[in-house]
Residue, then its C-alpha position, 0 to 999 in steps of 0.5 A: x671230337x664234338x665240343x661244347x656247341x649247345x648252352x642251354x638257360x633257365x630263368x624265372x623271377x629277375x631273369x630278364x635283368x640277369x640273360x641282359x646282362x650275360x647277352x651283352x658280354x658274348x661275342x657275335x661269332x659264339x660257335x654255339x647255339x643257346x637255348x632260353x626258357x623264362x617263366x612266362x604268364x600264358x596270357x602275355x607276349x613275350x617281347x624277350x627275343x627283342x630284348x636280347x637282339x637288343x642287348x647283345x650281339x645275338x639275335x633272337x628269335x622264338x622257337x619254331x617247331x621243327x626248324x634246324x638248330x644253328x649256331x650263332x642264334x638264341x633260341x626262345x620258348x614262346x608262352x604256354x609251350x615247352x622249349x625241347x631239343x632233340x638231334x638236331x632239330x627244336x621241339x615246340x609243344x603243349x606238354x604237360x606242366x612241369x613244376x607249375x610252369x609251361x615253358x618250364x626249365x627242367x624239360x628242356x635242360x632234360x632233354x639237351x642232356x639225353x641227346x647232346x650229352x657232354x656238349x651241353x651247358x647248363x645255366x641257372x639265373x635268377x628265379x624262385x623255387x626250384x625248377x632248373x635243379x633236376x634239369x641241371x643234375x641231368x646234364x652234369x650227370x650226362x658229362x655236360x657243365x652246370x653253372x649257376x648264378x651267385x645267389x648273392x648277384x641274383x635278384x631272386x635267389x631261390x633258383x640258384x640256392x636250390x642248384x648249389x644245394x642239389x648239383x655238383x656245380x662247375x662254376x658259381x658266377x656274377x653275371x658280369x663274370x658269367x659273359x666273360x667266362x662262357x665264351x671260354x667255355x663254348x668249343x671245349x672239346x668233351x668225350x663222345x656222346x653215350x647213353x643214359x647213365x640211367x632209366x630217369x632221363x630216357x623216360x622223362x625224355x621219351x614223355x617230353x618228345x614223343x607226348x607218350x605216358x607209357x613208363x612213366x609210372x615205371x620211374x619211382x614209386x607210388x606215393x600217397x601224393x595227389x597231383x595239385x594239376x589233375x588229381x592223380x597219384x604222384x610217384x616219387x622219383x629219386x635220380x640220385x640224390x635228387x626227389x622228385x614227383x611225377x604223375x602218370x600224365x606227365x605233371x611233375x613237380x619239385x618239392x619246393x613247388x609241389x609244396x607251393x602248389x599243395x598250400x595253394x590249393x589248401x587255401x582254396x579248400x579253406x574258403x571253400x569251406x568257409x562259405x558253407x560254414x557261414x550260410x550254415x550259421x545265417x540259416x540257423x540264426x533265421x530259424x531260431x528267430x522264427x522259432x522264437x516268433x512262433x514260440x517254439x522255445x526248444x526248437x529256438x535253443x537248437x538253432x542256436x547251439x547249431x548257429x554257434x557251432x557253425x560260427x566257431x568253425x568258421x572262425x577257426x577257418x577264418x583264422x587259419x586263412x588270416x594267419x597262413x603258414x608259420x614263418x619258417x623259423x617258426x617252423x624249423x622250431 
């Protein structure tokens, strides 16, 4: 009868304190093998496998694609690529950005979940936003167990929060908890593995390993979403209780983050507006002084009126950008 064997964490914000801390509790003979992603800038290395070597009785490595899973290891994705499963060996590519992020959490809990089904562990620690929530209801809707971080013990409590709000979690933990309770966890008998209890995470895990679009629009429906990464139509796709969003190449994006991602890309609309707006109003000022100068009077009015409004536009762009977002209990009001 197979057994819990695959542990598979998300991190992002705080994440590091928080695997250190967990590492350090574990046993060297964890009959399992654990799998890591930590929101990472694509520009920097990444030192968390000598991290985690250190802190612990484990050691970890980076992921290399390809290479046979084993137990006893801590596998790690690398900057800028996905960290995947599939049958028994790693996956290491370039896929698409998934809730703003490459490594992203959501990609490799999903695909743990499709091929390993009930023998998965799902960990979500400390991080901001929302990524790991569709990732961990894919496991616990797969028979595997979900277990988050306390909010409260968490550095950065966004992750966490968003889990316990959207996923029927097994175990809320400290850290401190969390390396003595995994232990008892790793090697639980569980029912074989079965097949997809829906549509979502074959397609997302077809698309994931195979690098292959075709169905992704399939799941969910056409919103009137644009996608922040490439411009395309995001369809909106529920797994359960579960929203998501996913475009026809892949991108997809938590509602939290798309929403990020959304302001984000209104600001950079805004300054560029802004500029134009600016250069109209000095042009229109130059040319009503000239206009003065060559006693062009009603030529003079004209480009004022058309500096003034150009310089009222700008203003209330400048605003919006100065002022931002209303606070958020402004904004439940």
């Amino acid at each position: 009868m197979p057994s819990r064997d695959i542990v598979v964490i998300g991190a992002s914000a705080g994440g590091v304190e928080a695997l250190a801390a967990l590492v350090r509790r574990l046993p060297s003979d964890l009959p399992a093998a654990m799998f890591v992603v930590l929101h990472l800038s694509p520009e920097h290395k990444s030192v968390l496998p000598q991290i985690l070597s250190s802190a612990g009785p484990l050691a970890a490595k980076h992921a290399r694609n390809g290479e046979t899973i084993l137990p006893n290891r801590i596998y790690v994705a690398r900057p800028d690529h996905h960290l995947l499963v599939h049958e028994d060996h790693v996956r290491v590519i370039r896929g698409p950005r998934e809730n703003g992020h490459r490594p992203a959490i959501d990609p490799l809990f999903r695909t743990a979940a499709y091929t390993f089904g009930a023998r998965v562990i799902g960990i979500v620690l400390s991080g901001a936003l929302d990524d790991g929530t569709a990732g961990l209801a894919a496991i616990k809707g797969q028979g595997g167990l979900a277990i988050v971080q306390d909010p409260d013990d968490a550095l950065v409590d966004a992750m966490p929060r968003s889990a316990l709000e959207n996923v029927d979690v097994d175990h809320v933990l400290s850290n401190t908890e969390l390396g003595k309770v995994l232990p008892r966890l790793v090697g639980e008998s569980v029912e074989a593995v079965g097949a997809a209890r829906s549509a979502v995470p074959e397609v997302e895990s077809a698309l994931q390993l195979n690098g292959s679009t075709e169905g992704a629009l399939k799941v969910g429906r056409p919103s009137s979403l644009a996608c922040p990464d490439c411009g395309g139509v995001l369809n909106e796709v529920h797994d359960g209780d579960l929203v998501r969003f996913r475009c026809r190449v892949g991108h997809a994006f938590a509602p939290e983050t798309l929403y990020t991602e959304q302001r984000t890309a209104l600001e950079g609309a805004l300054w560029a507006a802004l500029r134009p707006l600016e250069e109209q109003a000095a042009l229109s000022r130059r040319m009503a002084v000239r206009a003065r100068e060559l006693g062009h009077s009603k030529s003079a009015i004209r480009h004022d009126e058309r500096a003034h409004a150009a310089q009222t536009q700008a203003r209330k762009v400048r605003d919006a950008l100065r002022l931002g977002a209303p606070p958020k209990a402004d904004a439940a009001e």
